[in-house]
TIFI-838970 format. One record per residue (C-alpha): x, y, z. Coordinates in nm, 3 decimals. Example, Ala and Ser with C-alpha at 12.3 -4.5 7.8 and 13.67 -1.06 7.14 Angstrom:
{{1.230; -0.450; 0.780}}
{{1.367; -0.106; 0.714}}
END
This chain:
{{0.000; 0.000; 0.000}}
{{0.097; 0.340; -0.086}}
{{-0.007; 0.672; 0.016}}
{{-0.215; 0.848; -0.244}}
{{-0.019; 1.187; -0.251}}
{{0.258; 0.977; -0.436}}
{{0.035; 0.933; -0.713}}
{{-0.084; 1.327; -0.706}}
{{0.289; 1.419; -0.828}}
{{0.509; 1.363; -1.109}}
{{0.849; 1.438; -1.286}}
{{0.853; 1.691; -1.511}}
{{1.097; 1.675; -1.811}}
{{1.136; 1.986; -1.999}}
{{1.181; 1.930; -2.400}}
{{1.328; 2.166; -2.680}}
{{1.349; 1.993; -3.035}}
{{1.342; 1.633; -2.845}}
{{1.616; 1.724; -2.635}}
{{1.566; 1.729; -2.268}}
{{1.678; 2.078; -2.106}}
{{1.566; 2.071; -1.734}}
{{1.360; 1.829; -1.496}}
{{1.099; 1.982; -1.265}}
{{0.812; 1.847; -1.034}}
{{0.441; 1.859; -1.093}}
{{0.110; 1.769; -0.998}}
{{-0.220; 1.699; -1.124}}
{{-0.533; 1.892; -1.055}}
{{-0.903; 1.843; -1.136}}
{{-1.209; 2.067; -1.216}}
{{-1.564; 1.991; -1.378}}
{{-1.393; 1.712; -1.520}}
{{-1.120; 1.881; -1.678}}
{{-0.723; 1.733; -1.575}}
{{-0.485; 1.982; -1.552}}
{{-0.110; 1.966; -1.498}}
{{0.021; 2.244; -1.219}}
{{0.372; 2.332; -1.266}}
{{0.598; 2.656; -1.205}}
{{0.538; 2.913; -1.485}}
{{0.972; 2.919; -1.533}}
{{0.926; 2.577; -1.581}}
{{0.762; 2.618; -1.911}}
{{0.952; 2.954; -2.034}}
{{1.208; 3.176; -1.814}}
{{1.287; 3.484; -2.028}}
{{1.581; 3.578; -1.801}}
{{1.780; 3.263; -1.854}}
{{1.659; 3.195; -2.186}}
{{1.461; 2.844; -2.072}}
{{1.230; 2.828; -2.384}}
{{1.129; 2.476; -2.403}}
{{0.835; 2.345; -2.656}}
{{0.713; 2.004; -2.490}}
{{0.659; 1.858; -2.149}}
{{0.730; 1.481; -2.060}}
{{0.596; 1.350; -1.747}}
{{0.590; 0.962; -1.679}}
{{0.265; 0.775; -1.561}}
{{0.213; 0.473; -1.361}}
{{-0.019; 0.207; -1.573}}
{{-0.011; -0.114; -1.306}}
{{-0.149; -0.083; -0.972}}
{{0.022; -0.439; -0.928}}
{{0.365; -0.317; -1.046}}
{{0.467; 0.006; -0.988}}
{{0.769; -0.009; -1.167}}
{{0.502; -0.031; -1.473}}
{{0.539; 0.305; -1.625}}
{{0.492; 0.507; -1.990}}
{{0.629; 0.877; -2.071}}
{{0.336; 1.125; -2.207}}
{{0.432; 1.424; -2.414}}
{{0.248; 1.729; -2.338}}
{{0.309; 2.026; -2.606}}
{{0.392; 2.388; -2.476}}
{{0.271; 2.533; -2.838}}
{{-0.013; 2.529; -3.096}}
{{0.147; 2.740; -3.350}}
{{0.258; 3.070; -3.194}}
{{0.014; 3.042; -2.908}}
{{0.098; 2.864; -2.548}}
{{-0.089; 2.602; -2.486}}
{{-0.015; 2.670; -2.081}}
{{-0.270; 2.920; -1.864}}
{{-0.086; 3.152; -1.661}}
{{-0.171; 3.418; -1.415}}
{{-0.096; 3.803; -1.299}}
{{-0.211; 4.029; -1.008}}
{{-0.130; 4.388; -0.886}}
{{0.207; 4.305; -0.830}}
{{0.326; 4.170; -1.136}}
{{0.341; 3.745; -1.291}}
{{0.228; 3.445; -1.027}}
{{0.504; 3.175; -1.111}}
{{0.242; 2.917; -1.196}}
{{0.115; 2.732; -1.486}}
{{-0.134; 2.459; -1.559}}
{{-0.220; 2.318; -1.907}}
{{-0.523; 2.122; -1.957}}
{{-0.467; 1.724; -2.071}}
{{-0.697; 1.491; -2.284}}
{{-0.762; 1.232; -2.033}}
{{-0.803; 0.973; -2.328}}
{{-0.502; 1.030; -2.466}}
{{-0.309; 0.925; -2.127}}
{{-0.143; 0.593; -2.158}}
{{-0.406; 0.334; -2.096}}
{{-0.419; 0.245; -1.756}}
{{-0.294; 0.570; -1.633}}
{{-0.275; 0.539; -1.244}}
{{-0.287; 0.935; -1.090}}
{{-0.444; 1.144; -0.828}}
{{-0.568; 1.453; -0.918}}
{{-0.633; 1.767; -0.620}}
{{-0.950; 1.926; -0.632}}
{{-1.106; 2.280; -0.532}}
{{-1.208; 2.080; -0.213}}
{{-0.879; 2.041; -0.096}}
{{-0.763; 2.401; -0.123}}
{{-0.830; 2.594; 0.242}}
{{-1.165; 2.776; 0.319}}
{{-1.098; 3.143; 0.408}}
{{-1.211; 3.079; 0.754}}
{{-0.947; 2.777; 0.789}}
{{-0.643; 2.882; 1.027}}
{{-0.303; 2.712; 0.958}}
{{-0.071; 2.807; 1.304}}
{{0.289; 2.912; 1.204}}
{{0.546; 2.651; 1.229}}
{{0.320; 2.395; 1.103}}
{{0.471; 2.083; 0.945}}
{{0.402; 2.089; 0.608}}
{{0.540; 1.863; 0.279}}
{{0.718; 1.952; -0.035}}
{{0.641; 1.627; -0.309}}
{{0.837; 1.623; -0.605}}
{{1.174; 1.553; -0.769}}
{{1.493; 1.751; -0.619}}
{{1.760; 1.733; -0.852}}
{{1.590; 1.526; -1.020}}
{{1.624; 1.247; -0.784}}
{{1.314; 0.989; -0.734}}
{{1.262; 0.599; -0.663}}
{{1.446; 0.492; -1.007}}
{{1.298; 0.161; -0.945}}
{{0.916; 0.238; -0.857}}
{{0.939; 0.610; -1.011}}
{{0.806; 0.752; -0.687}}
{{0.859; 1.119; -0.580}}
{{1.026; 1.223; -0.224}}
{{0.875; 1.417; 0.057}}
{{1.040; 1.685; 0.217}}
{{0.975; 1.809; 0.549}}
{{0.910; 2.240; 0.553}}
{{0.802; 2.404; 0.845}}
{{0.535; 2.716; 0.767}}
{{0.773; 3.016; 0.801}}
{{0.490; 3.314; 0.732}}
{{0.168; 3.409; 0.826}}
{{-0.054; 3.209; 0.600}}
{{-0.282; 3.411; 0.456}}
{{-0.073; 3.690; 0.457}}
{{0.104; 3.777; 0.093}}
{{0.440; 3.812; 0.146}}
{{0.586; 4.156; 0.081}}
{{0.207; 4.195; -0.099}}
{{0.324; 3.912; -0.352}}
{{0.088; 3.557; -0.392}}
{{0.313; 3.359; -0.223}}
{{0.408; 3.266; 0.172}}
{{0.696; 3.122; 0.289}}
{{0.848; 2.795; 0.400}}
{{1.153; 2.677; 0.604}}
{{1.339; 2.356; 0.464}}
{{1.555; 2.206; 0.228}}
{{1.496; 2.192; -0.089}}
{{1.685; 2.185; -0.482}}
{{1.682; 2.235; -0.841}}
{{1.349; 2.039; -0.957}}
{{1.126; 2.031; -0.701}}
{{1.038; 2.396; -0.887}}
{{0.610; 2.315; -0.868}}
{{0.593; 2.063; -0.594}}
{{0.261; 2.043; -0.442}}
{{0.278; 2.193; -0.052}}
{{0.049; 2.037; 0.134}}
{{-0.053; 1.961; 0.500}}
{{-0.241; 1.643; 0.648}}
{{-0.604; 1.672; 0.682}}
{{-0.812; 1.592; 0.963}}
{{-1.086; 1.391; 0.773}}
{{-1.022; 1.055; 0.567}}
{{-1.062; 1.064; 0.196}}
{{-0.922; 0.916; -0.144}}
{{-0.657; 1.213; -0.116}}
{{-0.663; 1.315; 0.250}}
{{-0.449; 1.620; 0.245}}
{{-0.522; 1.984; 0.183}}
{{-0.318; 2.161; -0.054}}
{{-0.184; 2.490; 0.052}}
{{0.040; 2.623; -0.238}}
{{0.317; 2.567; -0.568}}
{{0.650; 2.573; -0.488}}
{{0.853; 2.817; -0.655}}
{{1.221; 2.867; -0.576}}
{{1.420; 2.972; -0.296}}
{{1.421; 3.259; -0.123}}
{{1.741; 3.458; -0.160}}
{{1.745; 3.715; 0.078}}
{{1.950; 4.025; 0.064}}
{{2.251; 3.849; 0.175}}
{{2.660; 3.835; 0.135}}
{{2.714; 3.517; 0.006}}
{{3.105; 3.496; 0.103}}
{{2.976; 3.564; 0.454}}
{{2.635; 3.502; 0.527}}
{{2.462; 3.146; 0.472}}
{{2.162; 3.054; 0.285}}
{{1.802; 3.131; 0.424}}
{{1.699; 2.843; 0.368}}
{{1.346; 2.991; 0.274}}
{{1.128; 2.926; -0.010}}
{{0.867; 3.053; -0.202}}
{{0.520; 2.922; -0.210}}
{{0.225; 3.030; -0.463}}
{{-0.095; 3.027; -0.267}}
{{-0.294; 2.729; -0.428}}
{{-0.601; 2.922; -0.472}}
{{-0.474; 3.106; -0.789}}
{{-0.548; 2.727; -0.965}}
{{-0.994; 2.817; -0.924}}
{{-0.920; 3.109; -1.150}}
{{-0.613; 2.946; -1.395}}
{{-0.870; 2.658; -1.414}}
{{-1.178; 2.822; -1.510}}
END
């Protein structure tokens, strides 16, 4: 047995010309019967560094009875000129987060997943203390169970006031460890009620928090940056 948030995230590997560029993490949400796949926006085009892939790969499970069972699904970035990808903005400039919408029949048959919904995003009136233990699912550096292709869960402790946007941007922040590819991890935090997926789902991961900081002399935060999940009722409307 397995917990079901290992099926709600996958790897991510970026594509240019059927060359792989970058890996990156993932996770699948659902609305009105609609799949979408959440991701980082800079996973699917950083201007800065010049990140300008024009496919997606992420790999499926298609055996409940073997788990090292797997098949890779291509997701294109492009239709033409246009992105295929839905991304969002505010007052205070780009949310780093992107979801693109996915033809559920054209997933490999058998396609094992777990797919958030709006009921597991936070009700305005639900309180989440500071300090609270929270997890980071995805695929640091890459790294996963090569043998089961399983994600890892990192441990992050809740390092803002939730609810709060941070310096008035959409995101709050977290304290823990994290690396290159978990860049759109699902956060999440335990729920108190049983269910199919029995967690509540609290943000995107972004990057790492840099900090005004010397790096000869000082050391790293250790903070990261986390989209507030609700952004995905209006990317997925």
């Amino acid at each position: 047995m397995i917990d079901s948030l290992m099926l709600s995230a996958v790897r991510v590997t970026t594509l240019a010309a059927g060359q792989i560029l970058t890996n990156a993490s993932g996770f699948f949400f659902s609305r009105d019967q609609q799949l979408f796949l959440v991701t980082s926006r800079h996973v699917v085009l950083d201007e800065p560094s010049g990140h300008h892939p024009d496919a997606l790969q992420i790999e499926l499970h298609t055996d409940a009875d073997n788990l090292a069972s797997t098949a890779d699904f291509t997701i294109p970035l492009y239709y033409g000129d246009r992105h295929l990808w839905r991304q969002g903005i505010d007052g205070a400039g780009e949310i780093d987060v992107a979801v693109i919408e996915l033809d559920r029949s054209a997933l490999p048959p058998g396609s094992l997943y777990q797919a958030f919904t709006a009921q597991h995003l936070l009700q305005a009136d639900e309180h989440v203390e500071i300090g609270s233990t929270l997890l980071v699912v995805g695929f640091p550096l890459g790294f996963q169970d090569s043998l089961h292709r399983m994600p890892v869960a990192r441990h992050a402790g809740l390092a803002s006031s939730f609810g709060l946007r941070f310096q008035g941007l959409g995101y709050f922040l977290t304290d823990g460890r994290t690396h290159r590819g978990i860049s759109g991890a699902p956060v999440v935090k335990r729920a108190s009620v049983d269910g199919e997926l029995p967690w509540h789902l609290l943000g995107i991961h972004s990057t790492r928090l840099l900090g005004d900081r010397d790096e000869e002399q000082d050391e790293a935060l250790g903070l990261n940056c986390t989209w507030y999940a609700d952004i995905l009722t209006t990317l997925t409307e």
